[in-house]
Residue, then its C-alpha position, 0 to 999 in steps of 0.5 A: x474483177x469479181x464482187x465482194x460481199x462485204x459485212x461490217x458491224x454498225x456503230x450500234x452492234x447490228x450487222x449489215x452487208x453490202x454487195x459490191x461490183x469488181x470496182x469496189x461500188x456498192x450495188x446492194x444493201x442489207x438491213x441491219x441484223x442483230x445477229x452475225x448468223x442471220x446477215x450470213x443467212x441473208x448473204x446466202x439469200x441473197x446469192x440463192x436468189x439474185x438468179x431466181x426469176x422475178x426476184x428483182x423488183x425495180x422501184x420509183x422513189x419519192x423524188x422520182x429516181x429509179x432503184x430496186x430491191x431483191x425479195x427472198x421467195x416468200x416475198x422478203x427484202x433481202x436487199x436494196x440498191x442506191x438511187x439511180x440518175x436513170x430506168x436503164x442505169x437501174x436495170x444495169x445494176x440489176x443484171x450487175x447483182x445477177x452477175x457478182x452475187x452468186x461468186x462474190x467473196x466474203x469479206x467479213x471486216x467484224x473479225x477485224x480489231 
């Protein structure tokens, strides 16, 4: 099964995305946007970039679980991971983001109801 972009509106009418692995877990998130244009913009940044060299950067957080983020070229967040229980569990999510982004369907539930 392939990955799944999946962009929703928030209960305060910004838009956010979720990057999905074939089972349905969510391997990366976006920020909130205030325009539906701009978390597409930041869906394609994301597929442009889960493949560029050096664009992942794993991270600690304050209670020591491992997690990452990806940057755009000029050094932007585009999106973060879920905290992991392990370093190795972290690097499998990466190479997971490497693998589905580029593909990865777009879901768009905003269109819904």
């Amino acid at each position: 099964m392939s990955g799944k972009f999946r962009l929703k509106k928030a209960s305060n009418g910004q838009f956010q995305f979720n990057l999905e692995a074939g089972n349905g877990q969510p391997i990366l998130s976006s920020e909130q946007y205030k325009a539906k244009d701009s978390a597409l913009n930041g869906i394609e940044s994301v597929r442009k970039n889960a493949v560029r060299e050096g664009a992942f950067e794993p991270l600690t957080a304050k209670d020591g679980r491992p997690y990452f983020v990806l940057k755009a070229s000029n050094g932007q967040v585009i999106g973060q991971s879920q905290m992991y229980a392990s370093a190795a569990s972290c690097n499998q999510g990466m190479e997971s983001v490497k693998k589905h982004a580029p593909e990865a369907l777009l879901v768009d539930e905003t269109l819904a109801g």
